[in-house]
N, C-alpha and C positions, 0 to 999 in steps of 0.2 A: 504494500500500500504506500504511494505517494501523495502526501500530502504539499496541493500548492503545484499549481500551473505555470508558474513563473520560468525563467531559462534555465535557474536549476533542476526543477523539479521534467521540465520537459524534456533536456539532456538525459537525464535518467531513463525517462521515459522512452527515447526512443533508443538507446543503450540496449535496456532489457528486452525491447522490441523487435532487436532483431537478432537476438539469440536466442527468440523462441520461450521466454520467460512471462509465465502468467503475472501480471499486473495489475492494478486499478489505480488510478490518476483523480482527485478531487480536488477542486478549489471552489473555496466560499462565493469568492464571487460570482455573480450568476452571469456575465460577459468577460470576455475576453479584454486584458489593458490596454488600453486607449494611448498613453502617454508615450514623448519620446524618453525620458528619464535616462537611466545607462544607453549611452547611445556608440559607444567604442568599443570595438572588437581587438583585440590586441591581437599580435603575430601569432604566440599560440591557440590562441582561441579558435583563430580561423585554420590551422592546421588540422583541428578536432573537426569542424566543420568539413573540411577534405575527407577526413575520415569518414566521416556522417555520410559521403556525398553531395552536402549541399553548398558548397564551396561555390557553385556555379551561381546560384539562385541569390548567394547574400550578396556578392559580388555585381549580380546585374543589380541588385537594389540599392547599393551604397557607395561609398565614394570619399575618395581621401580626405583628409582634416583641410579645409580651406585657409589660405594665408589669413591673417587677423590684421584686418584693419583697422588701426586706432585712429579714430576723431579726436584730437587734443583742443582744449578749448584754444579757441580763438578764430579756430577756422583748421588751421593745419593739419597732416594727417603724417602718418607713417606708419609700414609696415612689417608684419615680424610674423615668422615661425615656430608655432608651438614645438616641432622638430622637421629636420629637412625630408624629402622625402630620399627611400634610400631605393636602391635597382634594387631587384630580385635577380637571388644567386642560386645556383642547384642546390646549396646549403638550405637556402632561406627564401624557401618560394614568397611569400608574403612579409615583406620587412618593416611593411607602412601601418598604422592604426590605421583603420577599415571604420567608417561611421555609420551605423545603422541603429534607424528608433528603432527603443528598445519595444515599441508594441511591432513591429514589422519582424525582430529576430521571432521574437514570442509566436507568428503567424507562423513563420517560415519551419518553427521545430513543433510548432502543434502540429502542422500538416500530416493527415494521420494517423492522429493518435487521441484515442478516444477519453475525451477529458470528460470528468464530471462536474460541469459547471451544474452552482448554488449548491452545491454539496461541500459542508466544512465537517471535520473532525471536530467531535468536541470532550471526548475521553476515552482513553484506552486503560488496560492492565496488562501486565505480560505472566504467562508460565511457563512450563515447561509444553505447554501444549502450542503456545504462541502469542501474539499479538493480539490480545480482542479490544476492537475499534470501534465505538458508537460514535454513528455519524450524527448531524443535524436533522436528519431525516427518521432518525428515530431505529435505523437498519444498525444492527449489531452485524461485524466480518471479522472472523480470525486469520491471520495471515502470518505468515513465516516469520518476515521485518517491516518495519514501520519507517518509512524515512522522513522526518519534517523536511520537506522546504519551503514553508510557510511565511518566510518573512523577518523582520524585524522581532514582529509583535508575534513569534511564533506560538501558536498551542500546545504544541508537543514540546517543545522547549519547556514551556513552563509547566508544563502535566510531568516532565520529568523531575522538575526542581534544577533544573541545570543554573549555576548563576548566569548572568549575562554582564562580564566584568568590565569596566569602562568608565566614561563617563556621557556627559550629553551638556555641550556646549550651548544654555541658552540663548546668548547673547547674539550667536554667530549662525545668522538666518540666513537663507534665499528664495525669494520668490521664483519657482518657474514655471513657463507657461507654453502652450504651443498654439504660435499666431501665425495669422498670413497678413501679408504687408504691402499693399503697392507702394511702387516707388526705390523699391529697394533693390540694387542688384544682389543677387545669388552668388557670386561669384568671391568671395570675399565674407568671414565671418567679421562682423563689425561689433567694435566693442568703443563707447564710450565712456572714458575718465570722468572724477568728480571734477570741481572746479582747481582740485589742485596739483590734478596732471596722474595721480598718485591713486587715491583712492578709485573704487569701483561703482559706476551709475546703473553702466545698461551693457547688457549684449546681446544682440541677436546673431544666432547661426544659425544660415542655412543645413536642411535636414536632408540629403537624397535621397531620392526617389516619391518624394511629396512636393508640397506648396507651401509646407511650413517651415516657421522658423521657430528654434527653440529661445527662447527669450528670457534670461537669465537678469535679475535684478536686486539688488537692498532690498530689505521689506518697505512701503512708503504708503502712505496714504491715497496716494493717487492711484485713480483707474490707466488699467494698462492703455488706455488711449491716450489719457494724458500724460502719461510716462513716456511713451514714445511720441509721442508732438513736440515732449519738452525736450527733444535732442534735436529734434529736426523738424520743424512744422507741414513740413513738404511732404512726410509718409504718414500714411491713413491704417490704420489697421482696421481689418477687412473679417474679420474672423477669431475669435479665442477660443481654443478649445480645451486640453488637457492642463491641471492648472494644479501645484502643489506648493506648500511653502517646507523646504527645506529647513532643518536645524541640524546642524553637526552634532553626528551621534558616532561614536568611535567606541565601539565594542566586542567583544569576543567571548567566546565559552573555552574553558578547561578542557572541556571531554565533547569528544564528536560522538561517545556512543555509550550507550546504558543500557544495557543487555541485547537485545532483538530489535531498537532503537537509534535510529542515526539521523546526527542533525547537516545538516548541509545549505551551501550560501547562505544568504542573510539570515538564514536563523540560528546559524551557527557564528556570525561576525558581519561587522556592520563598518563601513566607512567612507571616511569623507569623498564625494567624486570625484577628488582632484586625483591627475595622473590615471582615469579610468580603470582601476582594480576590481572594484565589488561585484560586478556583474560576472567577470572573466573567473574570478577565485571561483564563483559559485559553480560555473559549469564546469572546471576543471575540479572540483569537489566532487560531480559527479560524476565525470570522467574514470575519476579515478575509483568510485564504489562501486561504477553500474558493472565491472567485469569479476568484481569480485563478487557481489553479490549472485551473478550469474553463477557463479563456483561453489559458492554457498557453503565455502569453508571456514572453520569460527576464528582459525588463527591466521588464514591469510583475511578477513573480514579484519579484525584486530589491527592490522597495521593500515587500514584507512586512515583510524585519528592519530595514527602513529606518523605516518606519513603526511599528512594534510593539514596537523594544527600546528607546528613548525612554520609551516610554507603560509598560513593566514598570517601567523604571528609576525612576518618577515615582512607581508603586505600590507598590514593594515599600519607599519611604522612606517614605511616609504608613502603612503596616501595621507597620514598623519603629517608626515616632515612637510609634501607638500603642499597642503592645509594651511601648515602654520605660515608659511613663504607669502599665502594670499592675505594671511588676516595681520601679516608684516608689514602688507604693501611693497614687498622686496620689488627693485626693478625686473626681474626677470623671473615672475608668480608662474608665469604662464608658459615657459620654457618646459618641455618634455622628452628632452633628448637625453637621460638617462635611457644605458640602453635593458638595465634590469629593468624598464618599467613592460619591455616588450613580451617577459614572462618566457625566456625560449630559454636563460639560463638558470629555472628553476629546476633544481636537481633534488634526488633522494639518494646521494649518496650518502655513504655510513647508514643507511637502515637494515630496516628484517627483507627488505626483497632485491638488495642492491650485490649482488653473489660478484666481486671483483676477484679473480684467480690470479692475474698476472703476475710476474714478480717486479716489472717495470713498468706500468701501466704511463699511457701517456694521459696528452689532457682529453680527451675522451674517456670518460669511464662509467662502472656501472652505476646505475641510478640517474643517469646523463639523459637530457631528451635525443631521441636517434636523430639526426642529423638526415636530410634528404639528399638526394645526387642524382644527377644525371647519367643513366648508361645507355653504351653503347648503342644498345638493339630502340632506344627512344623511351623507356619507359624509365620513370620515375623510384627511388626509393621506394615513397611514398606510396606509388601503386601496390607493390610488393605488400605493403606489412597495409593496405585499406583491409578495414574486415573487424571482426571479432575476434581473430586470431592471434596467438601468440608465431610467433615469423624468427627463423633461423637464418641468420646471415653469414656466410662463410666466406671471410676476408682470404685471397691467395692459398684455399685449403684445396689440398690432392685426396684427400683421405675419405672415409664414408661420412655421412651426415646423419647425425644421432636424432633426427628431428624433423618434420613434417607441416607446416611447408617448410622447405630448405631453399637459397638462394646462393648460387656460389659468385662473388664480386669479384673480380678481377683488372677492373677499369681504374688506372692511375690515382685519377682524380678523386673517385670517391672513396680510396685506397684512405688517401692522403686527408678527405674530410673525417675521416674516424679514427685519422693518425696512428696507424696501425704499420708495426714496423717489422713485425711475425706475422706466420699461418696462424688467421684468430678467428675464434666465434664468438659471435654475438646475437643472444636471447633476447628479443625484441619483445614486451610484454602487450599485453592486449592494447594498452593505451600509450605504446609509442616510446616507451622510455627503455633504457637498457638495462635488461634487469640481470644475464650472467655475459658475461665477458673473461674467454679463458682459452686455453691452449689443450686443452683437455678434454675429448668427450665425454669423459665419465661425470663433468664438471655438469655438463646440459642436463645427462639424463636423471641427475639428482636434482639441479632445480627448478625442472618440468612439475613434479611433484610434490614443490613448495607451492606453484603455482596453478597446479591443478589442471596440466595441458597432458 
């Protein structure tokens, strides 16, 4: 049982979907989200999304971060880059943040997948028999696992007693809204200064693949018309629609999991939008359950919050640091060319499923995200290890291959992208990461059966 329709919970959803895994998906709400809210797909997000297949579909709907044009008072203007854009390498097929409202991913990952809208959780118990769920509807379900991704304000969070540890900044608000504007070109997200060049008034970005714009402002007493009249009298707003007031809320839990129970995205950690984290943690939180859960084994399940609350803990202080950059007024709030923020060098090494054998391991190693290349015959890494499967790679190996699918690499280039300087294998786990790296067959066919392949 999935509770909460959101991109965590739908991630999961279409995970267990396509490995043939009985399901039910519910969310309170009785419609699908409207709003653009997390609107940034980071490099690896959209890696997952290749995986998914739907790479193609986000990609026609979205569209790189546009340059940020500041209006300074007085009239002047000048232009700047949140970060540059970078080429795409065989490494690194997608290097750019990817902009998509977040109700358009949420379309794009329901497709398919049969959600219970107006249906909330509203308490469960567990035994050794399972999970029993009473809905809103009055319907009692026993189910194997329970996973919240319910939100912030999760249910299951709190039916657990999990703390939610943090704080909640009330001072430090934002109005945002999603408007259509004549008058305004597209082409340019436009942000206007206070009067003292420094502080924050207005911003509007264009959204792609709509007519909106997301419109970011102070809380103020004024109607968003005359918020945007009082920048420029010339643009009329035409339309308001999706409309929330932001409060910085910087939070996390202990424990991702209490017995048959797992929390994930925002009901598991919560943080400020800056640098676009909170959306992306959440899908790679499910990312990384939905294959385990398919294996349904208790001590590979175990290393979920083993593996995943490290890696929030890591992101919610990088979305935090740049938080605090905005409520500084630092010149350069809005810069995001940190390249940790692209999430591709999120690693699990040193954990329970990181099986490193080598005695001189380079900087590729296990726990590492697999790295993608180009070969020979036109096909991708990437194609190789799409799927639900865990994927054997055989770097320059003559010998048999302990493992099913098996790939034997022999191309320079992507030799040299896995900096592999020996005959090597590399156990590629269901979600992309490298989980044994060794010189050893005996090395694989031991820890196939850590991970249940």
């Amino acid at each position: 049982m999935i509770a909460g329709a959101g991109p965590t919970g739908l991630t999961l959803a279409r995970e267990l979907q396509r490995r043939g895994v009985p399901f039910r998906i519910v969310e309170k709400e009785t419609t699908p989200f409207t709003g653009s809210r997390g609107k940034g797909l980071q490099p690896r997000t959209q890696e997952i999304l290749d995986d998914l297949g739907l790479i193609t579909d986000f990609r026609k709907y979205g569209g790189d971060y546009p340059e940020l044009l500041i209006h300074l008072p007085g009239g002047a203007s000048m232009r700047q880059r949140m970060d540059e854009l970078h080429d795409p390498t065989p490494q690194v097929p997608y290097p750019n943040l990817l902009m998509v409202p977040q109700w358009r991913t949420s379309s794009l990952l329901a497709d398919g997948v049969p959600i219970e809208y107006g249906t909330g959780l509203t308490s469960f118990t567990q035994d050794e028999a399972g999970v029993h769920v009473t809905l809103d509807t009055g319907e009692t379900v026993t189910c194997r696992y329970l996973v919240g991704a319910d939100g912030g304000r999760s249910t299951v969070r709190q039916q657990l007693g999990v703390p939610f540890e943090g704080e909640t900044h009330e001072t430090e608000r934002l109005l945002i809204a999603d408007v259509r504007i004549d008058g305004l070109d597209r082409d340019n997200w436009h942000i206007w200064p206070g009067a003292d060049a420094r502080s924050f008034r207005l911003g509007l970005c264009p959204l792609p693949g709509t007519d909106d714009f997301q419109l970011t402002a102070p809380p103020t007493d004024q109607s968003v018309e005359d918020l945007v009249a009082s920048v420029d009298p010339s643009l009329t707003v035409t339309h308001i629609g999706w409309t929330s007031h932001f409060r910085a809320n910087i939070r996390m839990v202990a424990r991702y999991r209490v017995g048959n129970v797992f929390l994930a995205g925002d009901a598991a950690h919560v943080h400020s939008p800056a640098g676009g984290q909170g959306l992306n943690t959440g899908i790679q939180d499910a990312w990384n359950l939905g294959w385990k859960l398919a294996v349904g084994d208790d001590q590979l399940l175990q290393t979920y919050e083993t593996e995943r609350l490290p890696v929030a803990a890591g992101v919610l202080g990088i979305s935090t640091r740049l938080h605090q950059r905005h409520v500084d007024g630092e010149d350069d709030a809005m810069r995001r060319d940190d390249p940790v923020l692209r999430q591709l060098s999120l690693t699990y090494r040193g954990g329970p499923l990181a099986a490193e054998h080598r005695a001189t391991p380079g900087p590729v190693r296990a726990g590492d995200r697999a790295p993608d290349g180009l070969l020979p015959d036109g096909r991708r890494v990437f194609d190789l290890l799409r799927g639900p499967h865990a994927t054997l790679l055989a770097f320059g190996w003559d010998g048999d291959l302990p493992f099913d699918p098996a790939h034997r690499i022999s191309d320079p280039e992507t030799i040299k992208a896995y900096a592999v300087r020996e005959p090597t294998l590399f156990l590629v786990r269901p979600d992309g990461y490298l989980g044994c790296a060794t010189t050893d067959p005996a090395d694989i066919t031991a820890y196939r059966t850590l991970i249940g392949q």
